[in-house]
C-alpha positions as CSV (number, residue, x, y, z in Angstrom):
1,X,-49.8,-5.6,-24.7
2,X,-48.2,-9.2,-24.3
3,X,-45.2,-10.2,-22.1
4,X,-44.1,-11.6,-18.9
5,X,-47.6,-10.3,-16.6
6,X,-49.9,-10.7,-19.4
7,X,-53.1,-9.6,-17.7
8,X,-51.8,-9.6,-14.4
9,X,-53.1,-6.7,-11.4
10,X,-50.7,-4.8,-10.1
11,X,-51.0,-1.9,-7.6
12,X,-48.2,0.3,-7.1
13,X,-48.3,2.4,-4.1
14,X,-46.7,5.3,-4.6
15,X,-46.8,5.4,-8.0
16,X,-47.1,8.8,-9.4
17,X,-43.2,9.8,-9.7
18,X,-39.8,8.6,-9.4
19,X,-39.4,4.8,-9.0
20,X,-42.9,3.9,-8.2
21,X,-43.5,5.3,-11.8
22,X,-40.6,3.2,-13.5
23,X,-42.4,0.5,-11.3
24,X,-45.4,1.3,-13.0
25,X,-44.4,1.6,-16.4
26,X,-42.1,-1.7,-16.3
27,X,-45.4,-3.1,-15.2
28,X,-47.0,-1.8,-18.0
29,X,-44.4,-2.9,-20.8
30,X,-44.8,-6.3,-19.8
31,X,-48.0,-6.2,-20.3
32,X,-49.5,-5.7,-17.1
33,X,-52.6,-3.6,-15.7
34,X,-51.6,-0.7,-13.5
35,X,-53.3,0.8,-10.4
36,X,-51.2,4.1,-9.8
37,X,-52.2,4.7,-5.7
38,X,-50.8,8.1,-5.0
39,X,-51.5,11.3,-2.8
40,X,-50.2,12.8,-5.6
41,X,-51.8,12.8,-9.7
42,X,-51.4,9.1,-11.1
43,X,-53.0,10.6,-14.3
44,X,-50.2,11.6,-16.0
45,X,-48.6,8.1,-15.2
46,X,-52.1,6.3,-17.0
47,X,-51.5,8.5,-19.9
48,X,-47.9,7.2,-20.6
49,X,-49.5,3.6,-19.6
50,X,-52.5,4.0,-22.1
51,X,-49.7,5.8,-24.8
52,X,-47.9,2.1,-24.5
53,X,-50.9,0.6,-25.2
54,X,-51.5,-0.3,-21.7
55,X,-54.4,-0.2,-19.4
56,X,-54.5,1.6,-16.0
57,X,-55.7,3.7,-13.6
58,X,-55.4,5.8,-10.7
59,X,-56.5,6.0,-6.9
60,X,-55.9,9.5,-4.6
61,X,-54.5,7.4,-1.8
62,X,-53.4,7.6,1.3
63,X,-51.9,4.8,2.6
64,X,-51.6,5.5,6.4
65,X,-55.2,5.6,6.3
66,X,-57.0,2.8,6.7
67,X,-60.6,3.6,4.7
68,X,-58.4,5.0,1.7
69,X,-56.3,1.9,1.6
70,X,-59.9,-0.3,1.3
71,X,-61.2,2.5,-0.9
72,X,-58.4,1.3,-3.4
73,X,-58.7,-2.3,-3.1
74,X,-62.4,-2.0,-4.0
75,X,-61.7,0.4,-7.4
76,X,-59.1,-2.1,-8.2
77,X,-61.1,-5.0,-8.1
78,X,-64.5,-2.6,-9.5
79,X,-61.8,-2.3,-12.7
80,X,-60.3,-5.1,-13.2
81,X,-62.0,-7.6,-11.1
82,X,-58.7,-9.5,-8.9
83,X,-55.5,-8.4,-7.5
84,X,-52.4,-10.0,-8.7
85,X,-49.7,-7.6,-7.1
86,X,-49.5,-5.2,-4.4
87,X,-46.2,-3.2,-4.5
88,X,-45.8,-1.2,-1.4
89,X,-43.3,1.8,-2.8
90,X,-44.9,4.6,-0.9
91,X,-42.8,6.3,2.1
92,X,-41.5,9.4,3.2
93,X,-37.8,9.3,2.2
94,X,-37.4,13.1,0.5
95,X,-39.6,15.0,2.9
96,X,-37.7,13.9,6.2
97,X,-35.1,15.6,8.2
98,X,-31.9,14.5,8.6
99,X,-29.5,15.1,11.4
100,X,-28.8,13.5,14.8
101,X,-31.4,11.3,16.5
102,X,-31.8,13.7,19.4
103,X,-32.9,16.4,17.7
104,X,-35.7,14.3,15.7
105,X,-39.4,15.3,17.1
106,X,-42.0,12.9,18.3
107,X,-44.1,13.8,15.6
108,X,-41.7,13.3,12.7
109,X,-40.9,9.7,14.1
110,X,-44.7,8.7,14.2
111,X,-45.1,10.4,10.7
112,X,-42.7,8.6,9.2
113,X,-43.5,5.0,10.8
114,X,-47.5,5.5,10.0
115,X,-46.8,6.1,6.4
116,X,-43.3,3.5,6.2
117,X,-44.7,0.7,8.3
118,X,-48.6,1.5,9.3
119,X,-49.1,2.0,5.2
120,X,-47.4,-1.2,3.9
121,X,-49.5,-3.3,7.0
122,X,-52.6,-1.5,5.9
123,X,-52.1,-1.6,2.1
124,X,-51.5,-6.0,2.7
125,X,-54.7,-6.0,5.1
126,X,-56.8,-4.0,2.1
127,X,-55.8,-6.4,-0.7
128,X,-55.9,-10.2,1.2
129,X,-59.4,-10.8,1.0
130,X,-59.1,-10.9,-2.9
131,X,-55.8,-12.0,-2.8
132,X,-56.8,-14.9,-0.4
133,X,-60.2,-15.6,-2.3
134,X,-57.9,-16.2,-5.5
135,X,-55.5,-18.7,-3.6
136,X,-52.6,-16.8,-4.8
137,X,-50.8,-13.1,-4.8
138,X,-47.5,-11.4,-4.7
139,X,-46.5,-8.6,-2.3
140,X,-43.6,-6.5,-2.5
141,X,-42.2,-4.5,0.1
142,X,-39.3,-1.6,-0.8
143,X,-37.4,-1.5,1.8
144,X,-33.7,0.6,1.7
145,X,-30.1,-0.5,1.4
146,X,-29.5,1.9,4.3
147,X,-30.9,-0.5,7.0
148,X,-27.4,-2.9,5.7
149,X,-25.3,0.1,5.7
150,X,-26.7,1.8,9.5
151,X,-26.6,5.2,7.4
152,X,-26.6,7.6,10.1
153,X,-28.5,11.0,10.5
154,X,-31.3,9.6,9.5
155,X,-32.5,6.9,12.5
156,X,-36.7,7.1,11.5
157,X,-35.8,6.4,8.0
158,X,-33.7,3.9,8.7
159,X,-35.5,1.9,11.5
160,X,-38.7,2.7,9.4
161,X,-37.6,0.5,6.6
162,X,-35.9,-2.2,8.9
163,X,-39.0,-3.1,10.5
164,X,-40.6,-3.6,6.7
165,X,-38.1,-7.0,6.6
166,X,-39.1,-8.5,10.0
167,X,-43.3,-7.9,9.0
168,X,-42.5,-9.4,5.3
169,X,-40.8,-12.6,6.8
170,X,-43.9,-12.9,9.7
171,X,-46.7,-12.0,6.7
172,X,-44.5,-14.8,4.4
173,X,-45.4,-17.4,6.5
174,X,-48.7,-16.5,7.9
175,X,-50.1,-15.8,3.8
176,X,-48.1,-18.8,2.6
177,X,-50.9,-21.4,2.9
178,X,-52.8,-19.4,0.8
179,X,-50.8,-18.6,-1.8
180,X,-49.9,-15.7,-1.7
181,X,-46.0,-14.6,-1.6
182,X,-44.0,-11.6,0.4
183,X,-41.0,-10.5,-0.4
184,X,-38.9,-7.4,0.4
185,X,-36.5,-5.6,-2.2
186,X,-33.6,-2.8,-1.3
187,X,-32.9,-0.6,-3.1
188,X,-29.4,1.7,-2.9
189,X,-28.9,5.4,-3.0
190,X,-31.3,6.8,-6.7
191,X,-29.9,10.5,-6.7
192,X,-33.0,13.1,-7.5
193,X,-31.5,16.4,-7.2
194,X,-34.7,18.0,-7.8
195,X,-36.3,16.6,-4.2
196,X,-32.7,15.8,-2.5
197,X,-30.1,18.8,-3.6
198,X,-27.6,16.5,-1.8
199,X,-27.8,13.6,-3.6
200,X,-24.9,14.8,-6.1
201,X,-22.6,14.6,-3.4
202,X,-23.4,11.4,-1.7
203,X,-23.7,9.6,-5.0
204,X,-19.7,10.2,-5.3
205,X,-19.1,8.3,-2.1
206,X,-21.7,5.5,-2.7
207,X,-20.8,4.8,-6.2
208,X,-16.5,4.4,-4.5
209,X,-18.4,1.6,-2.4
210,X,-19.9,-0.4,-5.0
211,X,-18.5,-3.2,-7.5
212,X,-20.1,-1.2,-10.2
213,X,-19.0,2.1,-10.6
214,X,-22.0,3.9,-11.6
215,X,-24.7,5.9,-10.2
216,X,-27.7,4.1,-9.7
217,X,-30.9,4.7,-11.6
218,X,-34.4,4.3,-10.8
219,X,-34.7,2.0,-13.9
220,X,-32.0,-0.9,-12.1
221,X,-35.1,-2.0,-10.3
222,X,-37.6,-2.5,-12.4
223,X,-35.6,-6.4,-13.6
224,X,-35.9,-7.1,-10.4
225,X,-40.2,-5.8,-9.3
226,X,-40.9,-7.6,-12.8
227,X,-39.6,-10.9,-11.6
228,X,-40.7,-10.9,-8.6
229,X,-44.4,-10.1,-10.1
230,X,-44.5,-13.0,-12.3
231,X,-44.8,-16.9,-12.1
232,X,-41.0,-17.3,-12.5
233,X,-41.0,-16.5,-8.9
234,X,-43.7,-18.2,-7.5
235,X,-41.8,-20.5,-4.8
236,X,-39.5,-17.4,-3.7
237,X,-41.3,-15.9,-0.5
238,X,-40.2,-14.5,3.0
239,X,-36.7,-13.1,1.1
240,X,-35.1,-9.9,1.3
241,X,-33.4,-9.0,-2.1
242,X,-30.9,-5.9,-2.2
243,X,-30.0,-3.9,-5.3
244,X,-26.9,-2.0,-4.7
245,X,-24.4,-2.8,-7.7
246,X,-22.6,-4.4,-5.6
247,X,-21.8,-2.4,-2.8
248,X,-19.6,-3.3,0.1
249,X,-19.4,-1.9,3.8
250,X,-16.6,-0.8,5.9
């Protein structure tokens, strides 16, 4: 497969279902070699990969620990000998609760912090050897439009992926000597009825906030990932890009 990441690494955390698959498989379209890093089965991702004409593969991983994170570095670089890309996608987002910050437990805050914050840290520690023997890499952070909008009921979450923009601006300029670029991209509200029944609902009042009126879907993000993968953005580091359609705040 030729295109824009001709040969280029690229983990995706994450990147078994949902967006971290149309990650994957934008990846792969431009010609880019997948790892699929997952708790969950990456195989079925590969197969659509390998069906392009792609090449990839999957890690079980667990991101919030620190031996699994190394455990995929090294079958990445066993495969396919670098690391061009890390894309830090993984998170708890569908399997929190939401409802007033008092009523959140101890336990769900540090749960959702060791797998939102703890995993991204981990995940950049596990790939910089490589990425700092090559003199160059990209890192992408996901972060969430709803650290711009304050969404409430949902404080974890939200502080979760707030802290992901001031550790991407302090990793920019520590890595940039070597190379190696970090960058953080937001996306807004992607409805998935099947893991969030109330999506359908908030979508209507997102969409009336938003210069395009449209729901939006998991594919709007992959322009943006593939860019920030490839050379075109090689002096673009420490930034926090948000992908909302437009949306406004009251």
């Amino acid at each position: 497969m030729g295109g824009s990441l001709d040969g280029s690494v690229v983990i995706v955390t994450g990147g078994a279902r949902g967006i971290g698959r149309e990650y994957a498989l934008g990846v792969a379209r431009e010609g880019g070699k997948v790892v699929v890093a997952d708790l969950l089965d990456g195989e079925p991702v590969v197969a659509e990969i390998e069906a392009l004409g792609g090449e990839a593969l999957a890690v079980t991983t667990d991101v919030s620990d620190e031996a699994s994170n190394d455990a995929m570095a090294a079958a990445t670089i066993d495969r396919f000998g670098r690391i061009d890309v890390l894309i830090n996608n993984a998170a708890m987002f569908s399997e929190t609760t939401r409802g007033p910050f008092h009523e959140l437990t101890i336990a769900e805050w540090d749960r959702t912090f060791e797998v939102n914050v703890r995993g991204v840290w981990l995940a950049c520690k596990a790939v910089y050897p490589q990425m700092s023997a090559q003199g160059s890499g990209k890192i992408i952070n996901i972060a969430s439009n709803t650290l711009y909008k304050g969404t409430t009921g949902f404080l974890h979450y939200v502080a979760s992926k707030s802290a992901l923009i001031g550790l991407s601006r302090s990793l920019a300029t520590e890595l940039g000597p070597e190379g190696i670029t970090v960058n953080t991209v937001s996306p807004d509200l992607i409805p998935n009825p099947d893991l969030r029944p109330t999506d359908e609902t908030s979508d209507k009042f997102v969409v009336a906030g938003r210069a395009l009126k449209r729901t939006m879907v998991a594919e709007d993000m992959v322009g943006t990932i593939v860019f920030l993968c490839t050379r075109g953005s090689d002096f673009i580091t420490g930034q926090a890009l948000v992908v909302n359609g437009g949306a406004y705040y009251q």
